[in-house]
N, C-alpha and C positions, 0 to 999 in steps of 0.2 A: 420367549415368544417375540420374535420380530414381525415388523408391517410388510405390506407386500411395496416392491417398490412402486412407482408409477412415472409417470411422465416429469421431466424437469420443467423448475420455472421459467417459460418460456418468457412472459414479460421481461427478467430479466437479463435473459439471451436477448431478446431484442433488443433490450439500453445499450448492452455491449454492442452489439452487431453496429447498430447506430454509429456510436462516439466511433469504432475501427473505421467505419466510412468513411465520416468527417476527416476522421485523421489522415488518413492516405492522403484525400482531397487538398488538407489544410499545410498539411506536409510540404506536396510539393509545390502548391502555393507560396507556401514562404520561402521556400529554399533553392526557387529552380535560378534564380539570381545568383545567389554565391556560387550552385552547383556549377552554373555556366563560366563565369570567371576564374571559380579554381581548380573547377576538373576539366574543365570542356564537355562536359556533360550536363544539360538542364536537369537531365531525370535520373541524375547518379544517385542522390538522396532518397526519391520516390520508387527506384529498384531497391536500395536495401531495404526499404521501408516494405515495401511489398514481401521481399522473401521473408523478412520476421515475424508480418500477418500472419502468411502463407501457415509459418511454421506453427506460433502460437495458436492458430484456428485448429489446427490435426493434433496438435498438443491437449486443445480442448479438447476436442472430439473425442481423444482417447481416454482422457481424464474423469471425463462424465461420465463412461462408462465404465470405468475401475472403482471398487466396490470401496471408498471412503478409509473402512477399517484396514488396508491394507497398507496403507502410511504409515497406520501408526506403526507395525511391525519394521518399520526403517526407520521410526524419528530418530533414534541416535546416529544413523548412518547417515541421513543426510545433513544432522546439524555436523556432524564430524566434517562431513565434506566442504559444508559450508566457510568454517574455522581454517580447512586446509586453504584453500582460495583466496581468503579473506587473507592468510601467508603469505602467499604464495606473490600476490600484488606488492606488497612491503619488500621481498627478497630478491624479484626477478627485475633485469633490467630495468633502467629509465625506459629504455627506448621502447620497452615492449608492455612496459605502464603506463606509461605519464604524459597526458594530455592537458591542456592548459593549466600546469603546475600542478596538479591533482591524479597522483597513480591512482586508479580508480579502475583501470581496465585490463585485461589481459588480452595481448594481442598476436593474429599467427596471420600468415600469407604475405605478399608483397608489395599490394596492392590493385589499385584497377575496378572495376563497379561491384566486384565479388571476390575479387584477389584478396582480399587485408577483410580475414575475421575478426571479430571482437567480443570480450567476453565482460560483464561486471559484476563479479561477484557477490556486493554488496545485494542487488535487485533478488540474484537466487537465495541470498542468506535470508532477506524478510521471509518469502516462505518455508524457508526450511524452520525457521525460527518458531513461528505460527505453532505447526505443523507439532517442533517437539516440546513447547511449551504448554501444547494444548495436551500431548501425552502425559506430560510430566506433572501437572496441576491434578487431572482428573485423576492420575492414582495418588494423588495426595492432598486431596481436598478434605480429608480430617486432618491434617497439618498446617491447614493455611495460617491457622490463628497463634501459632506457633514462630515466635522470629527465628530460633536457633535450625527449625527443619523447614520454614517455610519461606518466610522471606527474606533470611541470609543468603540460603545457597538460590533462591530463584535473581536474588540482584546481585549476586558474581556473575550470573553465566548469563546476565544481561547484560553486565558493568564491561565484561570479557569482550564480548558481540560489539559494543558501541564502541568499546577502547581501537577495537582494530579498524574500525571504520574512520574515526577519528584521526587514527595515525593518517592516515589517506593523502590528506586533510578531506573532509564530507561531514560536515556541520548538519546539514539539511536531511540526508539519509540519517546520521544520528536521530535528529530531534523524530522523524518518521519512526524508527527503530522502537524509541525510549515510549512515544504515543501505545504502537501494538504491544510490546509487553506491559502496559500500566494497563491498558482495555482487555487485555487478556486476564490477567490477575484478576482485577475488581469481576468480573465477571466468573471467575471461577468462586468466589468468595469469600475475596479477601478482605480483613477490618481495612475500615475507611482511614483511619489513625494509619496506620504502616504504609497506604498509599502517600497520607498526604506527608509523611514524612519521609520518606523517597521522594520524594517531586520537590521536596525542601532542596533535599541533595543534591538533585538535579538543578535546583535554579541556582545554587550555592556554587556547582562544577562548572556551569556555566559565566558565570559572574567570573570567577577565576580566570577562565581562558580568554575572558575580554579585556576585564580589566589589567591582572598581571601578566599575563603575557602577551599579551595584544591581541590573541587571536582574533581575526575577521573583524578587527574593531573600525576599519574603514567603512564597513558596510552599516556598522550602525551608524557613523556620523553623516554617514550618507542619506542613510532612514530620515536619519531627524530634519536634515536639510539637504534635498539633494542638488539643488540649484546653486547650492555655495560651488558643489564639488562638479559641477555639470561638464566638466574637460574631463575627469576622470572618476571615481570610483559613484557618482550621479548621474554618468550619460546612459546607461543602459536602464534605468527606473524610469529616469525619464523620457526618455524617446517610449517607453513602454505608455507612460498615460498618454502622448501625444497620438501613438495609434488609437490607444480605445477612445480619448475624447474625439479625431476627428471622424468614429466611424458612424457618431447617433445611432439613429432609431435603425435605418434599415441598411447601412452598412456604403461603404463607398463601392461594392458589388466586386463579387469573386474574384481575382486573380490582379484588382484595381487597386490596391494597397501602396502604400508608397515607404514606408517604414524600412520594410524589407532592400530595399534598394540602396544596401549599405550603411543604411542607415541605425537597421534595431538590430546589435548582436544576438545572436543565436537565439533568430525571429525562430526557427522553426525548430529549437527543443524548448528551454527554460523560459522563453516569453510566447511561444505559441498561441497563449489565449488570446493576446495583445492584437495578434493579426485576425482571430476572430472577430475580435472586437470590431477591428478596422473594418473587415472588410464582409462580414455579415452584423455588423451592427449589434446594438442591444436585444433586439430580436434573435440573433445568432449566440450570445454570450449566457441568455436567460433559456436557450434550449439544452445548453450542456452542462450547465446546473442546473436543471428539471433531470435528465439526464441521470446525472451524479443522486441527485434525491432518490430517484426510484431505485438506483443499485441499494445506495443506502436502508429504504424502506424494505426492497425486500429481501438483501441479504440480513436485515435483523429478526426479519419475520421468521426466514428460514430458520437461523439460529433459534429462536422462541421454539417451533415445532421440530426442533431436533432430537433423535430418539437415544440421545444419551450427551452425557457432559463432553465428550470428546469430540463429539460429531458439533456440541451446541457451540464451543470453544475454538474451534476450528473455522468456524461461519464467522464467529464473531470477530477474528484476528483477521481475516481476509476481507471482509466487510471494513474495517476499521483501517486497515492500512490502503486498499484505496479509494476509500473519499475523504481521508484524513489526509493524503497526500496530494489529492486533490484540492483540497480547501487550503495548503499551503501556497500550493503553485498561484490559484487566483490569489489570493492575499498577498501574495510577493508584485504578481504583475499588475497590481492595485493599489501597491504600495501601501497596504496596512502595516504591513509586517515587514522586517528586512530581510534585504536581500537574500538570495541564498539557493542556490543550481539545483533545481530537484525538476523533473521531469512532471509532466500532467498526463495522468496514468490513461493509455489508448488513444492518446490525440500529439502527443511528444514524439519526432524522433529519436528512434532508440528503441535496436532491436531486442535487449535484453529485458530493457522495461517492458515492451511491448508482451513477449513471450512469457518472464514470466507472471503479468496479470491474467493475461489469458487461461494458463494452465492453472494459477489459482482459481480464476473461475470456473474452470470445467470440474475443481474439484467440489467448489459451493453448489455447481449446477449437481452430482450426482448425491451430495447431500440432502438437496430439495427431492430427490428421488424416494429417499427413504423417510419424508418427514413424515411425523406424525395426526390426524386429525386430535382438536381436543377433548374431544368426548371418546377419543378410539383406548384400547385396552395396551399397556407399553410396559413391561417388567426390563427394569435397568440392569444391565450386565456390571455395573460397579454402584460402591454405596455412595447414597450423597453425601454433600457436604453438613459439617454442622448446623450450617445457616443457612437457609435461602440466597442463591447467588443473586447478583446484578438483576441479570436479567431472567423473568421469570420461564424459567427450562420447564414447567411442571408437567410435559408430557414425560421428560427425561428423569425427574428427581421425584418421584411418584411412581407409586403401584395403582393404578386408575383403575376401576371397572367399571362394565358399561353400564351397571343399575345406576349411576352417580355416583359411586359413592369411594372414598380411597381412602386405602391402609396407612395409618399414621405412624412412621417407627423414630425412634429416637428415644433420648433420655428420658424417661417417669413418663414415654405413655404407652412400654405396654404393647398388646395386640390387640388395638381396638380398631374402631373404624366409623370415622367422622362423615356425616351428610355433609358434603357440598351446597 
């Protein structure tokens, strides 16, 4: 017995609609400066940026309406495909990967406002990863508590996923990556012990790449003092607080920024916030993390009333991957955290970021289609876990009926049935 669908959550189609607005706006705000000196173009940035809306909005639209379970009948084909990509950047030309010393993209055309496509594989691998992580847990969530069937083979084909990201070099999408499969687990219900000893791993693998081999080790000494290093690996952190501090309360007003003016590199992807800052102020920076909260609120909400482990698994990894990636981007341009090129998901130029949050959302929005109320009646098409996951699914992990009252299965109890 499945719900009938209903209407999506439109609050938060609306957060998105929101932040894609700003974006365009903020977009070409920061960028019509370099567009004009290096293309001859003001609005060469705000045209691609435009057709990757374009595309990610019809990508929603169609996504919302595709019926959730129908992914999963392709998770292994699109994490395959993801893996192929994720190659395929490692193999093919410099010239047709590699952008400021990081092959990170796949590129076709010749150039000109629409001539020169671009592709980043990493962006499509988070959802495809989601997607067959959330298949893969839910038929084995009697395994979870298991290292040799559960959490071995789930941290190869994570280890695998980050290793080739890594190769890239992509520190940043790493640490994003390493977030959604650790929120995806614990929420499938995974022991708390196997997390926090992976996350050991992980802070152990990283230590490594700094320490002995240096990797990105400029960006931490940068961290710690970026004024020593303000000619070089400190000038882009700091020209970053120089916008948010001089924008105060109500902004030095729209298109009035001064940072942008050669001054703050790549104002309008990885410091993007930076020119909010500036030039809508505190007032501007505190609406796009209000923004980011309500996705977050109600894509966990969604997940909670999801009418099965896959569908709740699925909210949860798209939920998590972006306002997790969102809370690194401001931490970087706030300089909590170090540095490190990751986009701010719907407000970043970058069409493939752009497209695919969006088609993740249309798949969260047809999710919220089929959620469940809590007191409504929901027979689970798989068993639950041994434990009670993370987050409580109990419309999903439950046989409910509507006198109050639900069937209790599991070890020593039986076929009974406990008052709520």
């Amino acid at each position: 017995m499945t719900a009938r669908t209903h209407k999506p959550d439109y609050v938060l189609l609306a957060a998105v609609g929101a932040l894609v607005g700003v974006g365009l706006v903020m977009v070409y705000s920061a960028s019509f400066v370099e567009a004009f000196n290096e293309r001859g173009n003001q609005y060469y940035y705000l045209l691609r940026q435009c057709v990757g809306a374009l595309i990610g909005i019809i990508g929603l639209l169609i996504t919302q309406r595709i019926d959730y379970r129908v992914w999963r009948r392709y998770s292994v084909h699109l994490m395959g495909l993801a893996l192929v990509l994720l190659i395929l950047v490692l193999i093919l030309p410099a010239s047709m990967t590699e952008v400021n010393g990081s092959r990170s993209w796949i590129r076709f055309g010749s150039g000109g406002v629409f001539g020169l496509f671009s592709v980043q594989p990493s962006e499509f691998a988070k959802l495809a990863m989601i997607v067959y992580f959330a298949d893969w847990l839910s038929r084995r969530s009697d395994k979870l508590g298991n290292v040799t069937y559960g959490l071995v083979p789930f941290a190869v084909i994570l280890g695998l996923v980050c290793g080739l990201i890594m190769l890239e070099p992509d520190l940043g999408t790493t640490i994003v990556v390493l977030v959604i499969g650790g929120v995806i687990y614990f929420a499938a219900g995974a022991k708390l012990w196997h997390l926090a000893g992976a996350a050991g791993l992980g802070a152990l693998a990283f230590w490594m790449l700094v320490q002995v081999f240096g990797f990105r080790n400029y960006r931490i000494e940068a961290f710690k003092d970026p004024w020593k290093y303000a000619d070089s690996f400190g000038y882009q952190p700091i020209h970053a607080l120089y916008a948010l501090g001089s924008g105060g309360i109500f902004g030095t007003g729209l298109g009035q920024g001064r940072q942008k003016f050669q001054w703050l590199p790549q104002a309008y992807t990885d410091t993007i916030f930076a020119i909010i800052g500036e030039e809508l102020g505190l007032i501007g920076t505190t609406a796009v993390m209000i923004a980011f909260a309500v996705i977050a609120y109600r894509g966990f909400r969604i997940a909670g009333r999801a009418p099965n482990p896959f569908a709740a698994l699925v909210a949860v990894g798209i939920t998590a991957w972006i306002c997790f990636q969102a809370l690194i981007n401001i931490g970087v341009t706030t300089s909590l955290i170090p540095f490190t090129g990751i986009t701010l998901p719907f407000l970043s130029y970058g069409s493939t970021s752009l497209i695919t949050c969006l088609l993740g959302v249309g798949i969260l929005l047809n999710i919220s289609r089929h959620t469940v109320p809590r007191h409504a009646q929901e027979i689970v098409d798989e068993p639950p876990p041994r434990r009670s996951p993370a987050f409580a699914f109990s419309p999903s992990l439950a046989l409910r009926r509507r006198d109050g009252r639900s069937r209790v299965s599991g070890p020593g109890s039986g076929r009974r049935y406990r008052r709520r």
